[in-house]
N, CA, C and O atoms as CSV, one atom per row, in Angstrom:
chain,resi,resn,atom,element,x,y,z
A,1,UNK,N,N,10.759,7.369,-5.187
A,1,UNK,CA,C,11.229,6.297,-4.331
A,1,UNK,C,C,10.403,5.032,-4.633
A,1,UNK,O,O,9.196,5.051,-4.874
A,2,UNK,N,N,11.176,3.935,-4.595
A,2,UNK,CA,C,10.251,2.709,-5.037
A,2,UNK,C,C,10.771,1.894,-3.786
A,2,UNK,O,O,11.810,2.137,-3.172
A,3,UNK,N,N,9.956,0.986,-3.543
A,3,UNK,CA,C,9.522,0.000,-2.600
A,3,UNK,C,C,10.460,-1.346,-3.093
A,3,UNK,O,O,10.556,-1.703,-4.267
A,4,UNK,N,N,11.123,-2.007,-1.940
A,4,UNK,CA,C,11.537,-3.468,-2.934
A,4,UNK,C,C,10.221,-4.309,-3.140
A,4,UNK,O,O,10.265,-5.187,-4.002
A,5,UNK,N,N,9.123,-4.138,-2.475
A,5,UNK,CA,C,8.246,-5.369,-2.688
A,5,UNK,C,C,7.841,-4.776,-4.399
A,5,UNK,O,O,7.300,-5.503,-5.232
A,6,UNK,N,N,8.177,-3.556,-4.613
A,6,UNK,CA,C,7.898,-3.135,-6.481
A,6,UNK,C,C,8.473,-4.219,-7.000
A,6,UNK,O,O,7.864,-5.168,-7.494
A,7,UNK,N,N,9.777,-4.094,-6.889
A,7,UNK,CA,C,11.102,-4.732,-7.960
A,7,UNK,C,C,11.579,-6.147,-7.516
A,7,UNK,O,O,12.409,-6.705,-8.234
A,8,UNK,N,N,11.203,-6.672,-6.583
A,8,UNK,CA,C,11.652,-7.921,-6.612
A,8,UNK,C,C,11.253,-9.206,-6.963
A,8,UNK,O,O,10.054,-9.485,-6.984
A,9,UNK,N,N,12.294,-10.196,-7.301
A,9,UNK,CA,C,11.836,-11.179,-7.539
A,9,UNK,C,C,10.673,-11.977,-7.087
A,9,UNK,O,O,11.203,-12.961,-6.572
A,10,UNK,N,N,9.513,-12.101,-6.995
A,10,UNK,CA,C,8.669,-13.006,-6.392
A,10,UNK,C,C,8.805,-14.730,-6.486
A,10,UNK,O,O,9.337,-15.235,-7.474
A,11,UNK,N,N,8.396,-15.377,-5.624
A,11,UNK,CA,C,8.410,-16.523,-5.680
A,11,UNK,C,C,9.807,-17.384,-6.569
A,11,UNK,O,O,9.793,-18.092,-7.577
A,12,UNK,N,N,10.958,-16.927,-5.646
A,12,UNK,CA,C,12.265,-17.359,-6.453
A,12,UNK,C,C,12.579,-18.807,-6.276
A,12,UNK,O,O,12.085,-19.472,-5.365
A,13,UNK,N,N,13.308,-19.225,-7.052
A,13,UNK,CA,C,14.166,-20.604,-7.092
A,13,UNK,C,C,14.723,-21.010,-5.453
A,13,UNK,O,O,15.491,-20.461,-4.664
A,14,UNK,N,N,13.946,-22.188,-5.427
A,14,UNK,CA,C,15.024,-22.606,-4.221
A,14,UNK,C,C,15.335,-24.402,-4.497
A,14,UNK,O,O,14.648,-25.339,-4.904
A,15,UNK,N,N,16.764,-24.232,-4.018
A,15,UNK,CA,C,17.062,-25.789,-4.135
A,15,UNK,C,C,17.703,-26.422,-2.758
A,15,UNK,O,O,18.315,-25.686,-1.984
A,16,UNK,N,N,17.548,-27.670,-2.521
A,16,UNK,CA,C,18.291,-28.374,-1.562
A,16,UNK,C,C,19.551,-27.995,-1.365
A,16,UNK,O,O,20.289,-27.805,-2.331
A,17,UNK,N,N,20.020,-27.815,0.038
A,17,UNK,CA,C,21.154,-27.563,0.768
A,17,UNK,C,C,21.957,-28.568,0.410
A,17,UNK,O,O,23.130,-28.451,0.765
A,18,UNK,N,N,21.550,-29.874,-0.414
A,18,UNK,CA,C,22.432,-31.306,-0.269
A,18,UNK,C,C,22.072,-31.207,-1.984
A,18,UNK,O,O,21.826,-32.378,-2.271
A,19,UNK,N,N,21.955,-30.553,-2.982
A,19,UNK,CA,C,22.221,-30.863,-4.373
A,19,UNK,C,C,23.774,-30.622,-4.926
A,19,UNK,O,O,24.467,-29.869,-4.243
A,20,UNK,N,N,24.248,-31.095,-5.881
A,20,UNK,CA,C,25.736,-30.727,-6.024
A,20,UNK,C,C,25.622,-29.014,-6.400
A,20,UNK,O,O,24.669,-28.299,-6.708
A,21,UNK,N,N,27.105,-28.755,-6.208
A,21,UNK,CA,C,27.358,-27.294,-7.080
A,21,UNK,C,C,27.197,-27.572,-8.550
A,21,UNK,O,O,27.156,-26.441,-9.034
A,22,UNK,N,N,27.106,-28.249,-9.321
A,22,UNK,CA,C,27.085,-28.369,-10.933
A,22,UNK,C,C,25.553,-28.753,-11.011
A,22,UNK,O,O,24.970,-28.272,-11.982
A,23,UNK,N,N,24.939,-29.392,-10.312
A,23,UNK,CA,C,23.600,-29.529,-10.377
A,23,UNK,C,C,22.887,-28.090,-10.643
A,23,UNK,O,O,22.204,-27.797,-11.624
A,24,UNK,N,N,23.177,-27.350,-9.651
A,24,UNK,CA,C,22.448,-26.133,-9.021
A,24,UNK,C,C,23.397,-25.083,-10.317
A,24,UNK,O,O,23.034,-23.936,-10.054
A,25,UNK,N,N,24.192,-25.025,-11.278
A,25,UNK,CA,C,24.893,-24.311,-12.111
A,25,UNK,C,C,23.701,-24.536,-13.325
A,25,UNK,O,O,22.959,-23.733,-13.890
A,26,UNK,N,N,23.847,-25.764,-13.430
A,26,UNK,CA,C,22.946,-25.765,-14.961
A,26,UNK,C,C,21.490,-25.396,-15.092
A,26,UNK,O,O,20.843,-25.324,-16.137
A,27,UNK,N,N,20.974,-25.117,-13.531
A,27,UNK,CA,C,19.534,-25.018,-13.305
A,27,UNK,C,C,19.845,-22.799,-13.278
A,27,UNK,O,O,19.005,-21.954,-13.585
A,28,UNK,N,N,20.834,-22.635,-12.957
A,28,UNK,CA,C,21.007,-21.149,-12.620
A,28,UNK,C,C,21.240,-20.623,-14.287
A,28,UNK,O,O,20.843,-19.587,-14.820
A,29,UNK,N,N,22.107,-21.861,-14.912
A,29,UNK,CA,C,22.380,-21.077,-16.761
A,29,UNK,C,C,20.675,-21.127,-17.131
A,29,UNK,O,O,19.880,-20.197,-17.263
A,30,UNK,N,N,20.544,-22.117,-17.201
A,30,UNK,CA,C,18.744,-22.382,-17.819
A,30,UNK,C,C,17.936,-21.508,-17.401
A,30,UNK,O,O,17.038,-21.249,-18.203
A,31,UNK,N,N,17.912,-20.827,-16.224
A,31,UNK,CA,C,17.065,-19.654,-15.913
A,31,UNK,C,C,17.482,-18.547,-15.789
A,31,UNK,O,O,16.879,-17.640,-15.216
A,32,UNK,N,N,18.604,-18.465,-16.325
A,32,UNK,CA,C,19.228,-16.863,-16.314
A,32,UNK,C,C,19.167,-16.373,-14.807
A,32,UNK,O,O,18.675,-15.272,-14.559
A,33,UNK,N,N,19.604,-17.087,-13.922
A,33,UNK,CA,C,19.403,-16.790,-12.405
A,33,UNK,C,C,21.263,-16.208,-11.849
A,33,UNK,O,O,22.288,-16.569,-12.426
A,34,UNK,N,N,21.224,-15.593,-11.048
A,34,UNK,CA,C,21.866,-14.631,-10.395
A,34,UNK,C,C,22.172,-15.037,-8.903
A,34,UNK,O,O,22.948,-14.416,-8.177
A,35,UNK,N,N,21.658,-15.852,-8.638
A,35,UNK,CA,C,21.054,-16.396,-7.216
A,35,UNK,C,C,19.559,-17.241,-7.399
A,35,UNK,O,O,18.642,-17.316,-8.217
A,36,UNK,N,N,19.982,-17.865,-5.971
A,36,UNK,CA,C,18.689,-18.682,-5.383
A,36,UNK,C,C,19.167,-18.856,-4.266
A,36,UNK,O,O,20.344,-18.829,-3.905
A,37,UNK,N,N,17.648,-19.156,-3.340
A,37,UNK,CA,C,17.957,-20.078,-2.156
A,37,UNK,C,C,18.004,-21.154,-2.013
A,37,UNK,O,O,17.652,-22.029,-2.803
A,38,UNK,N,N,18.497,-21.273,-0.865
A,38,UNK,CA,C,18.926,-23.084,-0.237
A,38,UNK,C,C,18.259,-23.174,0.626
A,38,UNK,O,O,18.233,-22.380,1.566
A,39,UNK,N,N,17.424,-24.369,0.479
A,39,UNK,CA,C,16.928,-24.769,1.846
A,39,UNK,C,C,16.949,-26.102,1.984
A,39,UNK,O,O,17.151,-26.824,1.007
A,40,UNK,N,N,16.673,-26.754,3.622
A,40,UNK,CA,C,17.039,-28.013,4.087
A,40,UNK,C,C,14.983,-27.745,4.149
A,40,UNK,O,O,14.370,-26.761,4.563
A,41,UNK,N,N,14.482,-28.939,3.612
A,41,UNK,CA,C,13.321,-29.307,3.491
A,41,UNK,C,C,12.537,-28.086,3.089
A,41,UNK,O,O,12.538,-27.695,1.921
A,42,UNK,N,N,11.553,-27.195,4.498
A,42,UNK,CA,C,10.773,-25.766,4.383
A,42,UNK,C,C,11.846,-24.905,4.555
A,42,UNK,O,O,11.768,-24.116,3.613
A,43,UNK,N,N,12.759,-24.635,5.205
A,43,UNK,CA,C,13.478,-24.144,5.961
A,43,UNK,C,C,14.804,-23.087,5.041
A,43,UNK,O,O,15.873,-23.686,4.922
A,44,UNK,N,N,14.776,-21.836,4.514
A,44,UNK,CA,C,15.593,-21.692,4.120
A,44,UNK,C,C,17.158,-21.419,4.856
A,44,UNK,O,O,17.213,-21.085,6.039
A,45,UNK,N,N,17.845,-21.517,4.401
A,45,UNK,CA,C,19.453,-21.900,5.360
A,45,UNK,C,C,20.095,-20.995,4.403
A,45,UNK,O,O,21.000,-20.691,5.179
A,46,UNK,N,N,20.318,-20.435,3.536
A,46,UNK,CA,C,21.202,-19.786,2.650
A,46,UNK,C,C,20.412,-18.982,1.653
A,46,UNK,O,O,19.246,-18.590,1.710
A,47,UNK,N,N,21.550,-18.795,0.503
A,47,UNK,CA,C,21.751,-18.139,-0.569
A,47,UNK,C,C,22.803,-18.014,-1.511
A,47,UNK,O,O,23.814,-17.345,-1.296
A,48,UNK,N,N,22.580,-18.643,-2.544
A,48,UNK,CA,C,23.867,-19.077,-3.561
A,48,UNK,C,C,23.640,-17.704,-4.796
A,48,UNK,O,O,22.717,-17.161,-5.404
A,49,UNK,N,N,24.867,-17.627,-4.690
A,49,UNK,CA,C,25.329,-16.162,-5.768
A,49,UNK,C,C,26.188,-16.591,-6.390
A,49,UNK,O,O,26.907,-17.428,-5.844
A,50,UNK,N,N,26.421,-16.256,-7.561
A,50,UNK,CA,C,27.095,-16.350,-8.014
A,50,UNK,C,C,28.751,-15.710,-8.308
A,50,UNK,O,O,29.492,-15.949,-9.262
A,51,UNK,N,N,28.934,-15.026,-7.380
A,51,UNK,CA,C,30.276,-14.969,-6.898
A,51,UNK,C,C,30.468,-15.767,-5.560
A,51,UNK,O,O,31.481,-15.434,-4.944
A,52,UNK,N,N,29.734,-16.717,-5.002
A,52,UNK,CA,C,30.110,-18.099,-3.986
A,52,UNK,C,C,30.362,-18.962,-4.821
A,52,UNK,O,O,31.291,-19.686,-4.464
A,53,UNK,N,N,29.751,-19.308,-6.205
A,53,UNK,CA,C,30.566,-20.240,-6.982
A,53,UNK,C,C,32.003,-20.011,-7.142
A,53,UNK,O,O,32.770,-20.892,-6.754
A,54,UNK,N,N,32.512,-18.822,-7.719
A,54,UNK,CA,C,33.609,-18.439,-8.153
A,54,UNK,C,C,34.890,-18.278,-7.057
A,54,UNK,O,O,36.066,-18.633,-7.133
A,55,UNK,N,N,33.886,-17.363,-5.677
A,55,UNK,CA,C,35.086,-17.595,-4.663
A,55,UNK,C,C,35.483,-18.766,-4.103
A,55,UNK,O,O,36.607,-19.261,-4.190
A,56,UNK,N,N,34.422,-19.256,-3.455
A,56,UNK,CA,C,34.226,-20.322,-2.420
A,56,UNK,C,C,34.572,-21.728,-3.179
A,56,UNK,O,O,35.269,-22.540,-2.570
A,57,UNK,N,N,34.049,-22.070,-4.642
A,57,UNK,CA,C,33.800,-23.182,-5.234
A,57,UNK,C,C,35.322,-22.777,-6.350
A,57,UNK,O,O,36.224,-23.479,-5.893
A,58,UNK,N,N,35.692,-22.231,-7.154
A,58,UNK,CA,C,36.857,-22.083,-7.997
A,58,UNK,C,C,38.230,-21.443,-7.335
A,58,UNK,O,O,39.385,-21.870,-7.310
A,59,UNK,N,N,37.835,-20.662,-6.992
A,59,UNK,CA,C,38.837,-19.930,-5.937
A,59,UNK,C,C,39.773,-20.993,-5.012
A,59,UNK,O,O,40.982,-21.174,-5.156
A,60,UNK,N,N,38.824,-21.697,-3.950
A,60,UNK,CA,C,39.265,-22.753,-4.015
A,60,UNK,C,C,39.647,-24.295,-4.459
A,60,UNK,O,O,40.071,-25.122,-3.652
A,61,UNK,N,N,39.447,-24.548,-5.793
A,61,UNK,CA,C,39.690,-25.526,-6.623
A,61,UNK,C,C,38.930,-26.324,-5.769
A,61,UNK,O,O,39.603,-26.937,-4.940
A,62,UNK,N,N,37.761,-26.491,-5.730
A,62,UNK,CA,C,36.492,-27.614,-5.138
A,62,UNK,C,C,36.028,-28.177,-6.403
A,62,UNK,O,O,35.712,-27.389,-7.294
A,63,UNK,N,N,35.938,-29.531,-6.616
A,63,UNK,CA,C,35.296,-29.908,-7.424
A,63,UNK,C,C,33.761,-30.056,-7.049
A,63,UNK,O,O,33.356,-30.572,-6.007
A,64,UNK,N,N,32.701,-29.344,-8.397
A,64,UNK,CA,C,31.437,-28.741,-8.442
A,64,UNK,C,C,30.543,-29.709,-8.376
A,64,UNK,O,O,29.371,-29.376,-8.201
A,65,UNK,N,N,30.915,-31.264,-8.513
A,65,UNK,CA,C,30.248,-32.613,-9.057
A,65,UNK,C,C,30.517,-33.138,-8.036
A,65,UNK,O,O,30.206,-34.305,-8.270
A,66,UNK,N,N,30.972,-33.096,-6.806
A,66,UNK,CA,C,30.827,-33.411,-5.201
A,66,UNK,C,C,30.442,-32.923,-3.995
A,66,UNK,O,O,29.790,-33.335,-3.036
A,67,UNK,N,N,31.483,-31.145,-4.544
A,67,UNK,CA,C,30.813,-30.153,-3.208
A,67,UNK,C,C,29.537,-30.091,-3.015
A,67,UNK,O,O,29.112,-29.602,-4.062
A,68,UNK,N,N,28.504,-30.318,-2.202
A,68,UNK,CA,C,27.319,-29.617,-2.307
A,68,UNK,C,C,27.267,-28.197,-1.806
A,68,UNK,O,O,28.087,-27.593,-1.116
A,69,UNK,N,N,25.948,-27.745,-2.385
A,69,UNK,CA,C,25.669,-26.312,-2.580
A,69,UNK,C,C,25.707,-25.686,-0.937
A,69,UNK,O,O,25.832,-24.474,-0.758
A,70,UNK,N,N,25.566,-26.797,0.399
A,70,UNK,CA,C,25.442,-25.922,1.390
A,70,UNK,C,C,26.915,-25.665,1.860
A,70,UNK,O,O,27.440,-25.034,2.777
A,71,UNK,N,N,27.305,-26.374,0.907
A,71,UNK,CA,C,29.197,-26.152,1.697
A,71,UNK,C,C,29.940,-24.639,0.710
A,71,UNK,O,O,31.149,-24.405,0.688
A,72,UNK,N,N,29.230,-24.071,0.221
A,72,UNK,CA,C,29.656,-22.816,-0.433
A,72,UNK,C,C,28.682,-21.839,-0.510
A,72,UNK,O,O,28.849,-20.989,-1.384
A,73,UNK,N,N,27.460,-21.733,0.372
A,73,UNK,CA,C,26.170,-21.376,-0.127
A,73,UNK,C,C,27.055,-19.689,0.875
A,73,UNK,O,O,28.252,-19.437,1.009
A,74,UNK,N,N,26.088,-19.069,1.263
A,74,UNK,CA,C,26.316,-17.952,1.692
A,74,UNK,C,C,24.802,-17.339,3.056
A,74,UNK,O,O,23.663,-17.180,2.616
A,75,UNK,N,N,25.066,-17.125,4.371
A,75,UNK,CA,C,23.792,-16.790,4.732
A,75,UNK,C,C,23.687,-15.737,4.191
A,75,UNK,O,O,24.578,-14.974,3.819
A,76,UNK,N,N,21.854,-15.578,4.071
A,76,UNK,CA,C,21.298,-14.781,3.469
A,76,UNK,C,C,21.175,-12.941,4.163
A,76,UNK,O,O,20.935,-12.808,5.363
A,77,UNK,N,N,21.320,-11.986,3.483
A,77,UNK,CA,C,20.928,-10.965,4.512
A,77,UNK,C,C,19.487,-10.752,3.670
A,77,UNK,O,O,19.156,-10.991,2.509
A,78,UNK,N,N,18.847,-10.224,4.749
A,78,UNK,CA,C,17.484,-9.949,5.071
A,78,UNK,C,C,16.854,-8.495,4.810
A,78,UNK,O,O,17.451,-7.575,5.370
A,79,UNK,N,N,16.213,-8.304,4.368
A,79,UNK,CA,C,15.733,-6.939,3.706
A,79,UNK,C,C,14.120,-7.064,4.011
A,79,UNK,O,O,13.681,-8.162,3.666
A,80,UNK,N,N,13.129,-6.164,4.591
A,80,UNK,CA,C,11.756,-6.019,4.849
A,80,UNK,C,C,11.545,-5.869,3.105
A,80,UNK,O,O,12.393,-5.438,2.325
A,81,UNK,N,N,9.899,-6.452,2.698
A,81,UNK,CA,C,9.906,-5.633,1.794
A,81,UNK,C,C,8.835,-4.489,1.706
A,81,UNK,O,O,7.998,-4.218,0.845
A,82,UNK,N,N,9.125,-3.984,2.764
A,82,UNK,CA,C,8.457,-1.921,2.993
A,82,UNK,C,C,9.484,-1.334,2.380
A,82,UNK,O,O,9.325,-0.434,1.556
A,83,UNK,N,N,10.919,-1.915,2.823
A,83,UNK,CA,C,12.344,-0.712,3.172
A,83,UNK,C,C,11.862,-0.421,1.226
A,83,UNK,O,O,11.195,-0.987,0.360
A,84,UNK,N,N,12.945,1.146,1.418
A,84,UNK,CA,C,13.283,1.824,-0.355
A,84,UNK,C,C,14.252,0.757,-0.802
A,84,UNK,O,O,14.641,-0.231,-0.179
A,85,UNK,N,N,14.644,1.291,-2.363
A,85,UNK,CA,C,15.193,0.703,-3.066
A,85,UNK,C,C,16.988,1.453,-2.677
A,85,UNK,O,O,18.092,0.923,-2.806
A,86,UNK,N,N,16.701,2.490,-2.309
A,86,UNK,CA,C,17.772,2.762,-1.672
A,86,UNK,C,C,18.803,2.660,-0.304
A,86,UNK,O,O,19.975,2.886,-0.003
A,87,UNK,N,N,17.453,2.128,0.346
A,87,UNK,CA,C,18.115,0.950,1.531
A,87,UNK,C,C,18.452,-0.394,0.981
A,87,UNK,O,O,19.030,-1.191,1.721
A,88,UNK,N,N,18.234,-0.634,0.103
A,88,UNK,CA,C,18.694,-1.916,-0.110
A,88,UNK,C,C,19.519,-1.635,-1.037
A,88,UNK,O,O,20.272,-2.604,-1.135
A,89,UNK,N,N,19.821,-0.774,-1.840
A,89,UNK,CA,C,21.090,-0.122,-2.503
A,89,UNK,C,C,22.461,-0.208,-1.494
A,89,UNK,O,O,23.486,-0.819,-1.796
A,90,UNK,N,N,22.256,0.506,-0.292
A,90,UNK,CA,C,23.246,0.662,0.748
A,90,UNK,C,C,23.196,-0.701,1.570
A,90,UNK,O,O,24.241,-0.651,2.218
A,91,UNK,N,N,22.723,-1.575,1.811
A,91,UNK,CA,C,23.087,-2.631,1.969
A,91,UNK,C,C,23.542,-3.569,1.653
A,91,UNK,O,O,24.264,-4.370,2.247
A,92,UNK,N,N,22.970,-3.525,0.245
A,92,UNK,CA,C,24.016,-4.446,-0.829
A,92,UNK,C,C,25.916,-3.753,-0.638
A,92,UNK,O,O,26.864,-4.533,-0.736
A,93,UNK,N,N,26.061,-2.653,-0.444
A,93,UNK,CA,C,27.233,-1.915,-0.467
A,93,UNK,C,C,27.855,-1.991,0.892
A,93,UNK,O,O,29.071,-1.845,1.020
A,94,UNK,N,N,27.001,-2.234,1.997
A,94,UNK,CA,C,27.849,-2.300,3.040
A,94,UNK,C,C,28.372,-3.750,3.582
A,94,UNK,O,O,29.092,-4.238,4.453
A,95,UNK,N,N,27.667,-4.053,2.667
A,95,UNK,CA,C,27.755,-5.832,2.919
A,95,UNK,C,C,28.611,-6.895,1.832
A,95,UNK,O,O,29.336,-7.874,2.008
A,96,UNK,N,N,28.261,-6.371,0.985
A,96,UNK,CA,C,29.293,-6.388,-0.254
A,96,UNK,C,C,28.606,-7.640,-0.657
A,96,UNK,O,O,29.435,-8.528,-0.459
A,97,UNK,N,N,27.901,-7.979,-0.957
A,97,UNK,CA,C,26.680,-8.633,-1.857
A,97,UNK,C,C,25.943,-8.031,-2.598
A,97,UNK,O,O,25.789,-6.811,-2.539
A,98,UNK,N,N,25.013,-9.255,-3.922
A,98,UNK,CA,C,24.602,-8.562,-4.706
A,98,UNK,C,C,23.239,-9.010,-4.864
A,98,UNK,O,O,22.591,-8.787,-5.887
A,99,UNK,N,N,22.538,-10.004,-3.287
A,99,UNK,CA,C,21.321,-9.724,-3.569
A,99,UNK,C,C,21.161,-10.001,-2.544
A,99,UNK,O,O,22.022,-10.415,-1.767
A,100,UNK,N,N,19.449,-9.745,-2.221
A,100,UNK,CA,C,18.916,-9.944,-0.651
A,100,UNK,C,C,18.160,-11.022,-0.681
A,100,UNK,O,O,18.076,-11.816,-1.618
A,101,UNK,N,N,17.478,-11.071,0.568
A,101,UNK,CA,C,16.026,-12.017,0.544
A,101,UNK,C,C,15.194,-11.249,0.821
A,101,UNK,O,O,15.964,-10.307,1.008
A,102,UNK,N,N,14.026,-10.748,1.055
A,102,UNK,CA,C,13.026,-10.297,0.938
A,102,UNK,C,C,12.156,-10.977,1.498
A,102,UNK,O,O,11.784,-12.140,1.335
A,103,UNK,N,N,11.697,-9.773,2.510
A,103,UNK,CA,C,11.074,-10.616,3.851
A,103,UNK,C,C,9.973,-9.662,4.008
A,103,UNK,O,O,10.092,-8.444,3.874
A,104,UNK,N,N,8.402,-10.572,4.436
A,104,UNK,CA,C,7.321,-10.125,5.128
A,104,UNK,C,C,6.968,-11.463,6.617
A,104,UNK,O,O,6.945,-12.683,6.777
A,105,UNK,N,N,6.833,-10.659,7.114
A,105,UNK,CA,C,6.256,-10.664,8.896
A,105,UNK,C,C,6.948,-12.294,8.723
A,105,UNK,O,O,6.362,-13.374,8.642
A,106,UNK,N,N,8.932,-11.866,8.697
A,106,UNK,CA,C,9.811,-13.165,8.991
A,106,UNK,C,C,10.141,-14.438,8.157
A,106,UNK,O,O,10.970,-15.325,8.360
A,107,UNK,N,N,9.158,-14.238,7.071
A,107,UNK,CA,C,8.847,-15.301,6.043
A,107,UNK,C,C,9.913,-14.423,4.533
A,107,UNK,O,O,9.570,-13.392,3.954
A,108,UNK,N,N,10.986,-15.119,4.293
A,108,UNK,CA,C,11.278,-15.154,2.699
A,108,UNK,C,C,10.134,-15.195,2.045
A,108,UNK,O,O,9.287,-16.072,2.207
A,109,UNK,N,N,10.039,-14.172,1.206
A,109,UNK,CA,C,9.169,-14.260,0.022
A,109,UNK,C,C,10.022,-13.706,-1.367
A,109,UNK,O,O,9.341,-13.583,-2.385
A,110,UNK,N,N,10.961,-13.489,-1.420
A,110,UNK,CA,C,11.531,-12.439,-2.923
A,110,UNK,C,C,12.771,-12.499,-2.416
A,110,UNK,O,O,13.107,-12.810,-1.274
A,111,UNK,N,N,13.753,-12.028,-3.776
A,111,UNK,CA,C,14.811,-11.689,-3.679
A,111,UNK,C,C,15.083,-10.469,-4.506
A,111,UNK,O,O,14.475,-10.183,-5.537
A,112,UNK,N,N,16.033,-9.791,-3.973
A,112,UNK,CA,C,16.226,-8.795,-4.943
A,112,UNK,C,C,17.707,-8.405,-5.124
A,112,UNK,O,O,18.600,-8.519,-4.285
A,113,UNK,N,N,17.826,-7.760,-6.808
A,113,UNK,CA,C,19.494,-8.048,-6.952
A,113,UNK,C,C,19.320,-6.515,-7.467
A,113,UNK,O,O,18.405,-5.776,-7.831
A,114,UNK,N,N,21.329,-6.447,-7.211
A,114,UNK,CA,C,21.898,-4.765,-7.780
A,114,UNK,C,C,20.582,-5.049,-9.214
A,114,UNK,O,O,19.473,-4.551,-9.015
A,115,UNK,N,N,20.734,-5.567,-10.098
A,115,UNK,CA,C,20.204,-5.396,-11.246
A,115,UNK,C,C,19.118,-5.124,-11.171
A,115,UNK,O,O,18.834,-4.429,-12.147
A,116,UNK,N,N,17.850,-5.353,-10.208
A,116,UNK,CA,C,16.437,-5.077,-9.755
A,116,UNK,C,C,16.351,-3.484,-9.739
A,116,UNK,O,O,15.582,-2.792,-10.407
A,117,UNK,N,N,17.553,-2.954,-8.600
A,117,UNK,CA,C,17.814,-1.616,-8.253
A,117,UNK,C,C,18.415,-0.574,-9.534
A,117,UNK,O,O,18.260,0.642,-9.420
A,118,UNK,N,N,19.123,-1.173,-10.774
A,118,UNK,CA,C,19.591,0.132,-11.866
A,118,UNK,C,C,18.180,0.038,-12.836
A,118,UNK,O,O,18.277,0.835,-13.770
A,119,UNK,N,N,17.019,-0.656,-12.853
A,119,UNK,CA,C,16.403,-0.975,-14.136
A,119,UNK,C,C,15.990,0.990,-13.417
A,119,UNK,O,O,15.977,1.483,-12.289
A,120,UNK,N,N,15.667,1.644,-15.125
A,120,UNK,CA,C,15.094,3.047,-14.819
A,120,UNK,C,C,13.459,3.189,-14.388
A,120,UNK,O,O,12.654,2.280,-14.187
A,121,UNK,N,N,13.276,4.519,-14.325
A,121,UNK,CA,C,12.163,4.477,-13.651
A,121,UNK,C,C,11.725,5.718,-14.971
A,121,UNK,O,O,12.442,6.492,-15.606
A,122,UNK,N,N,10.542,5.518,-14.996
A,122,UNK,CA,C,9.934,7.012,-16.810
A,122,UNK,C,C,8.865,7.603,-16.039
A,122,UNK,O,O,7.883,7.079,-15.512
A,123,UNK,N,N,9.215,8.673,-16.078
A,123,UNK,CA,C,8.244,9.732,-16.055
A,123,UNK,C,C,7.323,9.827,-14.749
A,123,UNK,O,O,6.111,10.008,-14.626
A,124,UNK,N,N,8.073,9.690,-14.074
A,124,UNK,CA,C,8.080,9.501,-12.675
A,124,UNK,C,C,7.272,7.815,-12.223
A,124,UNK,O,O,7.147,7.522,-11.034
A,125,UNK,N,N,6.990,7.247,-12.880
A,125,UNK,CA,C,6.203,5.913,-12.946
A,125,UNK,C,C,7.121,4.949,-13.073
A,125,UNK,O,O,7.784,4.787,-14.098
A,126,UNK,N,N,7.224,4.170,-11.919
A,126,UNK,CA,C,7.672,3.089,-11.574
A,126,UNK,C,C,7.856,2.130,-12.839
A,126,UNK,O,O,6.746,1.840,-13.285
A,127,UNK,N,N,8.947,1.517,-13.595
A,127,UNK,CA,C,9.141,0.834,-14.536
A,127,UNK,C,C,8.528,-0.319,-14.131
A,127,UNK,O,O,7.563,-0.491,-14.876
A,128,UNK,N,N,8.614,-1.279,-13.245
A,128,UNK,CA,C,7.988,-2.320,-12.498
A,128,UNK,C,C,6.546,-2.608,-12.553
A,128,UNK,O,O,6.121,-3.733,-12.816
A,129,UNK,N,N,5.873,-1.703,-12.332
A,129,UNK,CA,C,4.502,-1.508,-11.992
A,129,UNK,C,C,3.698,-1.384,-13.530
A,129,UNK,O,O,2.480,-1.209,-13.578
């Protein structure tokens, strides 16, 4: 059993609630990112995935060079990072998202995606670690 505080992202990307959607695209290709958060100043307010581009932003024919990112962003669900990798397996599934935020004592610190959760694990030793 592994821990999400093992596998998750530390100290992730966050951008303004008021940057465009094409702004926040070319910063997500350049870092091979999956997600980030949104926040209004300290304050995080969201979470942009990349199926909120596709539904929310193409789906509905929004142009990406006006919408800003908080008008398609997504609230975030919340994950401790004590819980297993298999609680956050089943949450990603009951929720139908594909990443969390990652939380100690209320504070975002990490995110973690399906892809965090398939990397393997050898010889009983945590791949992560």
């Amino acid at each position: 059993m592994v821990l999400v505080k093992q596998i998750m992202t530390k100290n992730p990307v966050k951008v303004e609630a008021s940057k465009t959607v094409r702004e926040v695209i070319n910063l997500m290709a350049e870092r091979k990112l999956g997600s980030l958060l949104v926040c209004k100043g300290e304050d995080v307010v969201g979470i942009l995935e990349e199926a909120d581009i596709i539904r929310k932003l193409l789906g509905k024919d929004l142009n990406p060079y006006v919408t800003k990112v908080e008008e398609v962003m997504s609230t975030p669900f919340l994950i401790d990072q004590e819980k297993t990798d298999n609680e956050a397996s089943d949450m990603m599934f009951q929720n139908h998202v594909r990443h969390l935020a990652v939380t100690a004592d209320s504070k975002i610190i990490g995110i973690i995606s399906m892809y965090d959760l398939i990397r393997p694990v050898y010889g009983g030793k945590s791949f992560w670690t």
